[in-house]
N, C-alpha and C positions, 0 to 999 in steps of 0.2 A: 598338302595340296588336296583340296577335294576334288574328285571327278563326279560326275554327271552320269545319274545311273544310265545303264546299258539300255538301248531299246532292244526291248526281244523281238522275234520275229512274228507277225499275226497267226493266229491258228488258220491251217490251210481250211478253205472253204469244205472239201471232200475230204470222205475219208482214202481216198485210193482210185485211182482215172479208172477203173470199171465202176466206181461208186459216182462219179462225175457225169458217164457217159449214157448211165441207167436215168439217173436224173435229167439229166438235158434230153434225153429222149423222151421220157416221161412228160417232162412240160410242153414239149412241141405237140407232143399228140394232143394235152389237153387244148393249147390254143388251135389247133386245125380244128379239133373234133367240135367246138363252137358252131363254125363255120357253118360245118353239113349237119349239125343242130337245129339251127334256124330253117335251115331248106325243108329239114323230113315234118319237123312240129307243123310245116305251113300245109301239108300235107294230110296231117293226122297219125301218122307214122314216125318207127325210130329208123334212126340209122342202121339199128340190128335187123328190123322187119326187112329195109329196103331191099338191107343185102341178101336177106333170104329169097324173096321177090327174086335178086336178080340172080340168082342162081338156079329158080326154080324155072327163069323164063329160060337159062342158056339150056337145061335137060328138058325142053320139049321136043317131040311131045309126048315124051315121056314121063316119068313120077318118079321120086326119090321117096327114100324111106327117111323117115326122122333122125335117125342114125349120118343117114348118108350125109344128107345137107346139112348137120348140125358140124358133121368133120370139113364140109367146105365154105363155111362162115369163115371171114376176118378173123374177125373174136368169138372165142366159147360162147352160147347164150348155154347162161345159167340153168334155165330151165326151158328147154324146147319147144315143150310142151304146150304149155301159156301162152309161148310166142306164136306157135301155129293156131291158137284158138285167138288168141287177140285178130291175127288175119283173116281166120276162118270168119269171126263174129263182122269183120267189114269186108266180107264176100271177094275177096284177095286169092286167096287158097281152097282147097278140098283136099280133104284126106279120105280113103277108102280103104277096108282090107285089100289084104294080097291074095287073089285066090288061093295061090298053092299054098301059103303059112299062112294060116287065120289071123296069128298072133299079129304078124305084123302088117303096119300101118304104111300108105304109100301116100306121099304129099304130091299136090300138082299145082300148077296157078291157073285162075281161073280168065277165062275174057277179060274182065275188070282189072286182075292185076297184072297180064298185059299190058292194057291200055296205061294203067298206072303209072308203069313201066319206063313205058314210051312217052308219057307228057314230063315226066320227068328226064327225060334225056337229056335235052340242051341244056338243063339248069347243075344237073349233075356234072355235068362239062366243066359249066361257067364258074362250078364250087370248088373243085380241082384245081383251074385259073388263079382263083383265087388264093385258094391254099399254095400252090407251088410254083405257081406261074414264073415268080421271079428268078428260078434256078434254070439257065439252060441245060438242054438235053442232055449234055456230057455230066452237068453235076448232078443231073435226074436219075441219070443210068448209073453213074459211082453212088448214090447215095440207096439204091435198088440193090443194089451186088453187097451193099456195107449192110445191111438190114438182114438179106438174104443169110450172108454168111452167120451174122448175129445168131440169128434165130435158129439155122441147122441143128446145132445139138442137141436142141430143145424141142424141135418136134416129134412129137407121137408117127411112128410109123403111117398108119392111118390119116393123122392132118397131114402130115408135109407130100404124100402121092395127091390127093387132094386138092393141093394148093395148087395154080397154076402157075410154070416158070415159063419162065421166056426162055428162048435157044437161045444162046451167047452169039456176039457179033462173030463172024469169020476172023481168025487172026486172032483174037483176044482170049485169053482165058477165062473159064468159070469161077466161077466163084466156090469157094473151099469151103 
């Protein structure tokens, strides 16, 4: 009697659910990061400038050093430097020495990127909307706390004081 060869089983997609979870994450960023693509190019601007903008608008009126704002980016910008002369060169920013350390350089924003700032509000809102609108606040906040955890081991001393957390609800634990 002949039988009927065996089906084998499909090769799993992943190689292993942290190799699954890296990926699914990875592609979600890339489809949101689209999104607030289109917004900042309408602008003249990246997503990386913005955020430096909006970081340098929350330390007024004061000035960070290149160091400082570069550890409270999103994401690493590669190179700093560039990045605050591409702003400088559309009058966004100003950098000046530090009196007391010659060496070092103190970033600020200037009136214009303020205002920048600011016309771009509502639309930063509406891109957000867009991007996650669909999750209510319960899967926003588990999906905050899942991210958060993610990342702990991996931040630099430096980045993750930097980073802003939110206080945990009353009643609820933090995140590990």
């Amino acid at each position: 009697m002949l039988r009927a060869p065996r089906a084998s089983a499909p090769p799993p997609l992943f190689d292993s659910p942290e190799q699954e979870a890296y990926l699914q994450l990875w592609r979600t960023y890339d489809r949101l990061r689209e999104i607030d693509e289109r917004l900042f190019a309408g602008h003249g601007i990246t997503a990386q400038q913005y955020n430096a903008l909006r970081v340098l608008k929350a330390a007024r009126p004061g000035a960070l050093s290149a160091s400082a704002l570069g550890a409270r980016l999103v994401s690493r910008a590669a190179d700093i430097t560039r990045l605050l002369d591409r702003l400088e060169q559309l009058g966004l920013v100003q950098r000046q020495r530090n009196d007391r350390n010659r060496r070092a350089v103190e970033v600020s924003i200037t009136p214009a990127g303020v205002a920048l700032v600011g016309r771009l509000a509502g639309a930063v809102r509406r891109c957000g909307r867009e991007q996650l609108g669909h999750l209510d606040r319960r899967s926003l906040r588990q999906l905050v706390e899942l991210l958060a955890r993610a990342r702990a081991p991996h931040e630099a001393g430096g980045a993750a004081a930097a980073w802003p957390v939110r206080t945990p609800t009353p009643g609820r634990r933090p995140p590990r």
